[in-house]
N, C-alpha and C positions, 0 to 999 in steps of 0.2 A: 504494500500500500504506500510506504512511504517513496519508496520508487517513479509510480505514475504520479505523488503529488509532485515530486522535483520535475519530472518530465512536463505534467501539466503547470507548474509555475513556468517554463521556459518559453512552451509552448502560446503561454498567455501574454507572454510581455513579447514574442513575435508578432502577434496579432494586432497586441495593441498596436505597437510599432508600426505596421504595415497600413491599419488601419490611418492612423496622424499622417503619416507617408502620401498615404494614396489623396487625402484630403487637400493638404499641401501642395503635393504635384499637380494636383486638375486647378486649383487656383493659381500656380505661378503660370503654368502651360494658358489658361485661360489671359491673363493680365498679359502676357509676353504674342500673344497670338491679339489682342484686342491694341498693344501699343503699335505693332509692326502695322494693323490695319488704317490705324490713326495718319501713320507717315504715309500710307498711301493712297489717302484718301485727303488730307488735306497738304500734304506737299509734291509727292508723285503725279497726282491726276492734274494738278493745276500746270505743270510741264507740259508742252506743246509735245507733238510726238518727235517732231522734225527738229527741237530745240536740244543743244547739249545741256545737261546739266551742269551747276552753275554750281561751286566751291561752297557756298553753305549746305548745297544738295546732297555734295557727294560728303562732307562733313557727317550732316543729319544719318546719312546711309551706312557709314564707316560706322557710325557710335551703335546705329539697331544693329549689324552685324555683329558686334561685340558682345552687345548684351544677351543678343540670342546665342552666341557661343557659349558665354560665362552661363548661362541657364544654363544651358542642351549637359553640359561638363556639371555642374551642380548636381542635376537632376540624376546623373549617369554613377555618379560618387555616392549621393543616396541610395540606388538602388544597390550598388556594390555593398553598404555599408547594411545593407537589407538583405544581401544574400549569405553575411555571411553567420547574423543573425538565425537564419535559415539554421544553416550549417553547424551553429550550437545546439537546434533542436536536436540534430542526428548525434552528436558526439554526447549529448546529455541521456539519449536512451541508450548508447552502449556503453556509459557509463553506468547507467543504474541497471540493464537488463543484461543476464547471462543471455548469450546465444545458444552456446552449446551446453546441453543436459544430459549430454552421454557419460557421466563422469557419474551420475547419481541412479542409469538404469541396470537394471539385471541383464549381462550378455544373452541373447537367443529365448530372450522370454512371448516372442513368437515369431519363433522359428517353428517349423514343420508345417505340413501341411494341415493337420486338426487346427491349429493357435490361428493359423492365417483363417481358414474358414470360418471360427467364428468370431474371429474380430471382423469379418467384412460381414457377417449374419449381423451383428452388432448396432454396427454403421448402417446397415442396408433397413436394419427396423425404425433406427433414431430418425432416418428419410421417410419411409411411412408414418412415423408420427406427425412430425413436422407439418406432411401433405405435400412433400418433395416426393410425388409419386413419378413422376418421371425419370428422376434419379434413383429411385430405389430401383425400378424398372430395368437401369441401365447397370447397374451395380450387377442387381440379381442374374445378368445376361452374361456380363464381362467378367466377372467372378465366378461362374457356375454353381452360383448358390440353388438352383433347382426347385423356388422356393411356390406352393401351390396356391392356386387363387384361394383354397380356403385359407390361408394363413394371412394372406393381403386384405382380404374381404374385410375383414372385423375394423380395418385401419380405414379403409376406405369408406365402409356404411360410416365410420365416428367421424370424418370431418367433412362428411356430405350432411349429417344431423349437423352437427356444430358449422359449417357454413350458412344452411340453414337458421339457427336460431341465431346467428350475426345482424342477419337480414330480418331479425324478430318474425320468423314463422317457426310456431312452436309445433305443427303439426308433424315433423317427422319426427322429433323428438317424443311426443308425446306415443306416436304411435310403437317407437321403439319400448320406452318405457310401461305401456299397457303389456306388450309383448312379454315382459319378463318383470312384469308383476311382483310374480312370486318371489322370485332368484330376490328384487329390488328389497322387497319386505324384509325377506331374512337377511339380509345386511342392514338392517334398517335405517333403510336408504329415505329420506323426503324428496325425491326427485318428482316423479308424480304431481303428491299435492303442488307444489312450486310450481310447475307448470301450470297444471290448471289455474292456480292464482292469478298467475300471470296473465292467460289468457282473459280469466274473469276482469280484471283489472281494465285490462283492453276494451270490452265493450264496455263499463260503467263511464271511464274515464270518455265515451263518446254522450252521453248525456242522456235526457230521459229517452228520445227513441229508441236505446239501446232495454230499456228495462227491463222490460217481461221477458227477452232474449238473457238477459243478465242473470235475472231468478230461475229461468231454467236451465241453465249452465249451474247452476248452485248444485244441483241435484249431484254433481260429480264428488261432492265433498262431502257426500254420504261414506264413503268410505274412509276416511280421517276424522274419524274423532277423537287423536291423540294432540289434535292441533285448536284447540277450543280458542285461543286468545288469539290464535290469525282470523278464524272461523267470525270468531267477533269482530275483528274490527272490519273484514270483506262486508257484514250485514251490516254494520253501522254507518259503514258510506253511503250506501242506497238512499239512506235521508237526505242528502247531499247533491245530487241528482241533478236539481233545478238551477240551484246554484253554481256547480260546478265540482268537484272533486277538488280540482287545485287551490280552491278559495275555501276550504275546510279542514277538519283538524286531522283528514286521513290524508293532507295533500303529499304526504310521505311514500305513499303506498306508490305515486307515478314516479321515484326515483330510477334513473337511469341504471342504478348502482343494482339495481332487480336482474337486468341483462344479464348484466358481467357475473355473478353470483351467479346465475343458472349453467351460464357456459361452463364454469369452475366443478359446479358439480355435477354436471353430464362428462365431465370427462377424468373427474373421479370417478362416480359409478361405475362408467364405464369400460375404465380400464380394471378395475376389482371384478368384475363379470368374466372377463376376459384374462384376468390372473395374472396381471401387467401393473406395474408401479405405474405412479398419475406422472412420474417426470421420468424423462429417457436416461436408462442405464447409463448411454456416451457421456450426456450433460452431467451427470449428478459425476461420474468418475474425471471428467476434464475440471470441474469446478472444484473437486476435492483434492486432484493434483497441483492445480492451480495453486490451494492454502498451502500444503505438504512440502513444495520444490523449494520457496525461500531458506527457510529452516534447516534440509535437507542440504541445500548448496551450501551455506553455512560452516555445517559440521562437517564437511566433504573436504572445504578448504583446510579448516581446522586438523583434520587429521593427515593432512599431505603436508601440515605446515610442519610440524611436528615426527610425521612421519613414522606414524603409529595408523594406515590405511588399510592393515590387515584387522583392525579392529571390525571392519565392516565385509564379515565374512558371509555372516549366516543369510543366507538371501532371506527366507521367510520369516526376518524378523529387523526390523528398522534401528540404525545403531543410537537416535532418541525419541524419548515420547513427543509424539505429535496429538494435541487435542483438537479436533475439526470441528469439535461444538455437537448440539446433541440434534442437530439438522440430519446429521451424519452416521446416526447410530441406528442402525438397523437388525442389530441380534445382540444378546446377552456375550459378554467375553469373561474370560475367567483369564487372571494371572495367578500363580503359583505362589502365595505367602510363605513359600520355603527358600525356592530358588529365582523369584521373584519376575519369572516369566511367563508370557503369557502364553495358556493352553495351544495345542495345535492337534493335527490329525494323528502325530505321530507322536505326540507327546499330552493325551488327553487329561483331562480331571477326575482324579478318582477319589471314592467316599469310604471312608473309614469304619470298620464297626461300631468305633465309638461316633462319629457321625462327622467327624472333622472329613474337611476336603482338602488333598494337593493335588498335585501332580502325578504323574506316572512316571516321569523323571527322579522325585523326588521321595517318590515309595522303592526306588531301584537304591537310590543311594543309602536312604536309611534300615532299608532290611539287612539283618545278621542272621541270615540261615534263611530259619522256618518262623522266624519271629521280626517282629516292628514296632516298635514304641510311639507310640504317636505323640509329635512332639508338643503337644498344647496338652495333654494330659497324661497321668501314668498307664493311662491301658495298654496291653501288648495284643497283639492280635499275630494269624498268620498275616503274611503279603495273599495271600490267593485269596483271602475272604473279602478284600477290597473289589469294589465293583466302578467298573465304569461310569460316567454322570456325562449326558448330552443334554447340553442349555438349547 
């Protein structure tokens, strides 16, 4: 962060720069273009054509020559003095930005041909998300991803709904959502009702001719009665009717902010349906690398300085803690209060007779024999009686 502020202070006082610059220049260029006009409107034209000019002429001429010299050479020196401003921009990002990141990756972490197929499976879904259907298209062709239209379909039906409700027509959204009712309920999803509101909202907000069309549309929210306090205040607008919705105390209920909220949660639902995170795998793993790489260059440097760079052996473990915030935490972790590392496939969490948990690293080093002492209390137990623990 502190990086793009110094790049963006640099970048700002270019601008400004450029901006007083450019201001400047069309005002002198203008005064040097209106005096030259002046001598030739009231001392050139008044010269016969057939007459020589006359020693105050060629005077008056010699001095505009000049002064448009001394401009032209001014104006030419500013901009020099502006390009090279420029030119701090670029020496300012390669001062604060590393270019190269290959000092901080794992050699051949995809390599082969599985790693490559499904980092382009990867990239090729994050473009169906998007709605960069044509590039997935072109991915899935040139990759031989081999990928079925049922797999694409589910991408494609979500942002022809959601193109849709952009356009505020809530009918194919709605009709998706009646479809899978059920699936929607047991998530206990409010997509549904929302909609309907929405729509309800639409004809009140059009006035009394809307009415009886309004109260029979009511009929849909028979089935929500876990929503009594929207339920209220949709019936309490109808008093409002004559006068207007927006001139009343429901005038809330025509907020824009109703849109953008139904978009958000048709594309939750949506993807929970479909057994998909609401944000693209690519994004959420570029934005977490993005926090993880300053840090990581850091300590990279630090140990090449030092020259202690076999410290960062173990690939499947980072040589510091990185906290990415809890945006970022999507499964329980365990670290080993023995050997103070955190669980892995090959080095699981395991549970004690007496009920303590470590490691499986760490039930290795403190077993003598057929016995283990656990070390937060006196129990001895065998090692074999200890069981594996999946969080």
């Amino acid at each position: 962060m502190d990086a793009c502020i110094a790049v963006e202070r640099e970048l700002d006082r270019v601008l400004s720069k450029f901006s007083g610059l450019q201001e400047h220049d069309r005002k002198t260029l203008d005064d040097i273009a209106q005096y030259v006009q002046n001598i030739r409107e009231n001392w050139l034209m008044v010269v016969p054509s057939d007459q020589e000019l006359s020693a105050p002429h060629k005077l008056i001429l010699t001095q505009c020559l000049r002064k448009v010299r001394d401009t032209i050479t001014r104006v030419g020196s500013e901009h020099r003095d502006l390009h090279s401003s420029v030119s701090k921009v670029g020496k300012a990002i390669d001062r604060n930005f590393v270019a190269e990141f290959h000092s901080v990756t794992t050699a051949g972490v995809f390599e082969g041909e599985d790693k490559s197929r499904q980092l382009n499976e990867v990239v090729c879904e994050h473009f169906l998300r998007q709605g960069m259907l044509d590039i997935a298209e072109q991915l899935n062709e040139e990759a031989q991803l081999n990928m079925s239209g049922d797999q694409k379909e589910p991408f494609l039906e979500l942002h022809r709904i959601l193109g849709a409700l952009k356009q505020r027509d809530m009918q194919p959204a709605l009709r998706w959502a009646q479809l899978n009712r059920n699936q929607l309920l047991a998530h206990g999803s409010s997509l549904e009702f929302k909609l309907h509101r929405l729509y309800f909202i639409d004809l009140i907000k059009q006035g009394p001719s809307r009415q009886r069309e309004a109260l029979m549309y009511a009929r849909n929210f028979s089935l929500f009665t876990s929503h009594d306090k929207d339920l209220q205040a949709l019936m309490g607008s109808l008093l409002y009717l004559r006068q207007g919705i927006q001139n009343s105390p429901y005038a809330y209920l025509l907020d824009p902010l109703y849109w953008d909220e139904i978009c958000d949660v048709f594309t939750r639902d949506a993807c929970a349906l479909m057994g998909l995170s609401v944000e693209s795998p690519l994004s959420v793993s570029i934005r977490a690398g993005c926090i993880a790489l300053p840090p990581l260059l850091n300590i990279r440097q630090v140990m090449q300085a030092r020259q202690c760079s076999n410290v960062w052996s173990a690939k499947d473990e980072l040589p510091v803690e990185i906290d990415l915030g809890s945006e970022y935490r999507f499964h329980s972790i365990f670290a080993c209060p023995i050997l103070r590392q955190q669980s892995s496939e090959n080095n699981p969490p395991v549970r004690l007779m007496c009920g303590h948990v470590i490691s499986q690293d760490a039930l290795t080093k403190l077993a003598n024999g057929s016995k283990v002492k656990c070390p937060y209390c006196p129990v001895e137990q065998n090692p074999e009686e200890a069981k594996r623990i999946c969080f």
